[in-house]
C-alpha positions in Angstrom: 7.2 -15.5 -20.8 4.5 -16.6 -23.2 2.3 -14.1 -24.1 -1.2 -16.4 -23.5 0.6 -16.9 -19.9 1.0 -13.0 -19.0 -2.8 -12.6 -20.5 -4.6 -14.7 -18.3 -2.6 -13.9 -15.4 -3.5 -10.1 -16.1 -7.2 -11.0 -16.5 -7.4 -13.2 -13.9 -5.8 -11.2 -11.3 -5.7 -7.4 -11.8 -8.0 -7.2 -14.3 -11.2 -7.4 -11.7 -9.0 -5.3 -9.6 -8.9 -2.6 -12.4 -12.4 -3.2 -13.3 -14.4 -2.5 -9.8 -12.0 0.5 -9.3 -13.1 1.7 -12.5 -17.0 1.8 -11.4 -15.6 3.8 -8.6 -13.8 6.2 -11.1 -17.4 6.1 -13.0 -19.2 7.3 -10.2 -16.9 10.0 -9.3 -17.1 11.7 -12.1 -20.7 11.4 -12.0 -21.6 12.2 -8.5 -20.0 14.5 -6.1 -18.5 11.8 -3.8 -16.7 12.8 -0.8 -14.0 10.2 -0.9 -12.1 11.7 2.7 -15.2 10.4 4.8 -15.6 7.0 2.8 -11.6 6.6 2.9 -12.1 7.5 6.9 -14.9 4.8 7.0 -12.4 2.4 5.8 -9.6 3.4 7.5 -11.3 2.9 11.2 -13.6 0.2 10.6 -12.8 -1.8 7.1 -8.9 -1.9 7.3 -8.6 -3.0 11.2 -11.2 -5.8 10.9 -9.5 -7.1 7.8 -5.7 -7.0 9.6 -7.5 -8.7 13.0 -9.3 -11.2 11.0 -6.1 -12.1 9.1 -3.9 -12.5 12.2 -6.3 -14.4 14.2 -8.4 -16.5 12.1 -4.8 -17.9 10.2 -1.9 -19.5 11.1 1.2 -17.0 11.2 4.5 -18.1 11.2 5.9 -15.6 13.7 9.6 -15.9 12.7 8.6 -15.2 8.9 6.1 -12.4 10.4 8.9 -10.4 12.5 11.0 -11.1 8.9 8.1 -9.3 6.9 8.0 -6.0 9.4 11.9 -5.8 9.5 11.8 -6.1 5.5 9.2 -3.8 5.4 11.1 -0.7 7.4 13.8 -1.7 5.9 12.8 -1.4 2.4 11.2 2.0 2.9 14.4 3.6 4.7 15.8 2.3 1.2 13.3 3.8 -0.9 13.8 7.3 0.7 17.5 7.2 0.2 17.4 6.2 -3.3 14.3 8.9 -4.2 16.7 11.8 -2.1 19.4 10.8 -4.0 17.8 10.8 -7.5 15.9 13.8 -6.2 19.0 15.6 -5.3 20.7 15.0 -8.2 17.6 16.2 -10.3 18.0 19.2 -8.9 14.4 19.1 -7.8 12.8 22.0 -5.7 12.7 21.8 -2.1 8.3 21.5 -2.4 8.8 19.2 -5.2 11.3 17.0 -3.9 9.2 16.2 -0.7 5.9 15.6 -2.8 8.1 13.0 -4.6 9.3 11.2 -2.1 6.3 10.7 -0.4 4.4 9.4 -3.2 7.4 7.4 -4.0 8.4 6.3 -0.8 4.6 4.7 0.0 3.1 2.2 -2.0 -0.5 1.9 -2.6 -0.3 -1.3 -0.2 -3.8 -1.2 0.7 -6.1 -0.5 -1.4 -4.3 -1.8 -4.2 -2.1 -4.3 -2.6 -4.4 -6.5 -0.1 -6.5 -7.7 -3.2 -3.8 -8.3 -5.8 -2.0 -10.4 -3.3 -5.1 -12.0 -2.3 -6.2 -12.6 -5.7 -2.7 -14.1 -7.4 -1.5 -15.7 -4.1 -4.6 -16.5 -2.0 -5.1 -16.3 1.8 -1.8 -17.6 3.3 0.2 -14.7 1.1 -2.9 -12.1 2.4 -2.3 -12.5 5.9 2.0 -11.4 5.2 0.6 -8.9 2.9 -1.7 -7.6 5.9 1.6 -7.0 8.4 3.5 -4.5 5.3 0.5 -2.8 5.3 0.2 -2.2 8.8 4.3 -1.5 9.1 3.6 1.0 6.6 0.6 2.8 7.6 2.9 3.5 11.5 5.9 4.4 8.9 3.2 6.9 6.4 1.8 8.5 9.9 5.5 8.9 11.6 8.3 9.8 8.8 5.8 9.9 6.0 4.4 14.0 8.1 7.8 14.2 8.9 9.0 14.1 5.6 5.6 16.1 4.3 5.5 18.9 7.2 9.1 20.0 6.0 10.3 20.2 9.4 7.3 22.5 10.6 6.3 19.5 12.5 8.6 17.7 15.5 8.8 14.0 16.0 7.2 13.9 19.1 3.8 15.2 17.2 4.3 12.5 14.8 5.1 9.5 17.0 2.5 10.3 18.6 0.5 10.4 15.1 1.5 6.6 15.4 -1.3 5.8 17.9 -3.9 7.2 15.7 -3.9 4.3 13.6 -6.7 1.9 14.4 -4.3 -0.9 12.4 -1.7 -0.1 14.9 -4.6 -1.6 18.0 -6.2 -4.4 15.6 -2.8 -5.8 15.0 -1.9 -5.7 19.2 -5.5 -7.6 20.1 -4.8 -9.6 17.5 -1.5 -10.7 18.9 -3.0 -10.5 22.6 -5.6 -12.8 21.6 -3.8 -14.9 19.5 -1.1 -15.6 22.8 -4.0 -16.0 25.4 -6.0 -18.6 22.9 -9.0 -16.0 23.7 -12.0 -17.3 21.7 -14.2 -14.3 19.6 -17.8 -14.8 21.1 -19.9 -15.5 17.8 -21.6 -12.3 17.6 -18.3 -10.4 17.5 -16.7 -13.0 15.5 -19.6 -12.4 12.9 -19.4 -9.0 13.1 -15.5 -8.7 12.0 -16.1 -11.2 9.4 -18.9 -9.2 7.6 -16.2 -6.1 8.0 -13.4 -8.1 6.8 -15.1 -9.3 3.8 -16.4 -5.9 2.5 -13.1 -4.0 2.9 -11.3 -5.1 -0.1 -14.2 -4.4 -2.3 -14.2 -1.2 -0.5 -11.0 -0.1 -0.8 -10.9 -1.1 -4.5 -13.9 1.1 -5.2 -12.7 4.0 -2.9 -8.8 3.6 -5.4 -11.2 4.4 -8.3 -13.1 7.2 -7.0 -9.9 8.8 -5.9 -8.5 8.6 -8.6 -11.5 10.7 -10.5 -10.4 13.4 -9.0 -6.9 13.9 -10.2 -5.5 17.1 -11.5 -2.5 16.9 -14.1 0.8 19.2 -13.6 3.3 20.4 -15.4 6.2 18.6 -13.6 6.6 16.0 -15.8 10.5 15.4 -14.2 9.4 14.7 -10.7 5.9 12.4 -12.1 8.3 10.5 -14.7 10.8 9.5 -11.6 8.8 8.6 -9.1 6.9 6.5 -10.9 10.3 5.1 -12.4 11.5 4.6 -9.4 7.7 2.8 -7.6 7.6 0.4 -10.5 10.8 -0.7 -11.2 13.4 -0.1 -8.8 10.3 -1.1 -6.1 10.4 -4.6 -7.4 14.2 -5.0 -7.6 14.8 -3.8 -4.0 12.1 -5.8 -2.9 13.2 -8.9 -4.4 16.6 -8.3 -3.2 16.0 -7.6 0.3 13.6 -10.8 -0.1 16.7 -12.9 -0.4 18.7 -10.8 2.1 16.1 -11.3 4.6 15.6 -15.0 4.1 11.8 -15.0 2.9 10.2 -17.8 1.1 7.0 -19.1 0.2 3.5 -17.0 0.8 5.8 -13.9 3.0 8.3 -13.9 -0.5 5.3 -13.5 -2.6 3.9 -10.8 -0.7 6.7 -9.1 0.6 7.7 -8.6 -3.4 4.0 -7.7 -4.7 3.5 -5.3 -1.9 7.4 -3.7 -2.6 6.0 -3.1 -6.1 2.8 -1.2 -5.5 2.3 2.5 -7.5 2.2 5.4 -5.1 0.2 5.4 -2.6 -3.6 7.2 -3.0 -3.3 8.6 0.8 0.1 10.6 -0.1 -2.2 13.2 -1.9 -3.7 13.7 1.7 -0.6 14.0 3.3 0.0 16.9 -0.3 -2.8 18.5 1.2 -2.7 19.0 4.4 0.8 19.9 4.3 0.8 22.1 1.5 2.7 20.8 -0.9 2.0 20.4 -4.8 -1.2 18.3 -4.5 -1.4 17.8 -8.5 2.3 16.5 -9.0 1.1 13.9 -5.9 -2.0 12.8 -7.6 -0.4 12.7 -11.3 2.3 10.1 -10.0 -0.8 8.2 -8.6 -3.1 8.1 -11.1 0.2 7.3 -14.2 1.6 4.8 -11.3 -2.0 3.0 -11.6 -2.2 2.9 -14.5 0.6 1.8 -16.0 1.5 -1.0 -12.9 -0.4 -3.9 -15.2 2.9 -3.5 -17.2 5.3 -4.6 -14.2 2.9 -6.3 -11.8 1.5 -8.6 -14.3 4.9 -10.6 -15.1 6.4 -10.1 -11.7 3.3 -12.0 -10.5 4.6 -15.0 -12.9 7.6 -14.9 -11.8 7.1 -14.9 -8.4 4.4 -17.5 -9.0 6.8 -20.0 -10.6 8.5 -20.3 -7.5 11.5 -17.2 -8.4 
């Protein structure tokens, strides 16, 4: 790949990805921002305006859509065999080994994701881009405190989880509406636009600001693989399963990006709240982050000249 080539696809598309999350980094470590409730502001409002206005305002090709979920499932039940195996065979720690795998099993598919595909592939790509994120945030709030709560959690608690995810209702209007031809009243049309619109920039400010406030560890094994294993066995599983599945076009391009995505900034929630090693979660994020322009920058070429 020429070397002019992979520079102007870096600057044109991650580049103003890397540089609005960096404002949010900025102002971070300047003021004492409480991400939770700005992340919660996107995650009810932002995200499910931005999935409904995909689905409804753009033509969806529902075989390639129902391709795009079943790749997406299938990919992460992939991801979480290979990261117990490698895990496993590390010898990791019980704690350890579930912090990995959650931050290895989730991509940053979001806040990350949704404006790298948007940016490099445009709209038609977005809207397949929009339905992995959503199959991933049921799979993060189902297996994703199953795998974190260590089994002091049961699966009911955590299917139920599943219908706390305002994504989960935007994408079954959308379809409702979508089937019924039901036409959006110009107020409320208006009103998801504006919300669509602003929750990229969001997101990509509330990555940065996140990622201000992450604290290094000393388990340099479990941060080295999962990273390893996001950024480059990600991208090869997802442009396998790409073929296997039969995906072309805007849902190939997406489906790959969005299979390549460093660890997801929510995982170190999921750390949190479950009480697992917090730090090792938000070093794999933050070294994941920032080293992703490496991979994502000629896997974005490549998928761009039609591989």
């Amino acid at each position: 790949m020429p070397l002019s080539l992979l520079a102007s696809t870096f600057a044109n598309n991650l580049l103003p990805i890397l540089l609005l999350s960096g404002a949010g980094f900025t102002l971070g470590k300047i003021f004492p921002i409480d991400s939770r409730s700005l992340g919660r502001v996107i995650f009810y409002i932002f995200a499910p305006m931005l999935v409904f206005e995909l689905l409804v305002q753009n033509e969806i090709d529902l075989t390639e859509a129902v391709k795009v979920v079943s790749f997406t499932a299938v990919y992460i039940f992939i991801m979480l065999g290979i990261t117990l195996g490698f895990g496993l065979a590390f010898k990791l720690d019980r704690p350890t080994l579930a912090a990995v795998t959650i931050a290895t099993v989730f991509g940053n598919t979001g806040n990350y994701g949704l404006p790298l595909v948007s940016f490099a592939f445009g709209g038609d790509a977005l809207k397949y881009a929009g339905l992995f994120f959503v199959t991933t945030a049921i799979l993060h709030n189902t297996g994703g405190v199953l795998i974190a709560s260590l089994g002091h959690m049961n699966f009911k608690q955590a299917f139920l989880g599943m219908f706390k995810v305002p994504v989960v209702y935007s994408l079954a209007f959308a379809a409702l509406f979508r089937a019924l031809h039901i036409e959006l009243p110009m107020a409320l049309s208006r009103t998801i636009e504006l919300a669509a619109g602003g929750s990229i920039p969001m997101m990509i400010v509330l990555l940065g600001v996140e990622l201000s406030r992450v604290r290094w560890t000393d388990k340099l094994r479990g941060v080295g693989l999962s990273v390893s294993l996001r950024l480059l066995a990600g991208p090869a599983v997802g442009l396998l399963l790409s073929l296997l599945f039969g995906l072309s076009g805007a849902a190939h391009q997406a489906a790959v990006i969005q299979s390549s995505m460093p660890a997801a900034v929510n995982t170190t929630i999921l750390a949190t709240e479950y009480k697992l090693d917090s730090s090792l979660v938000t070093a794999i994020v933050y070294l994941g982050t920032l080293l992703s322009p490496l991979t994502l920058t000629p896997l974005i070429v490549l998928l761009g000249s039609g591989a």
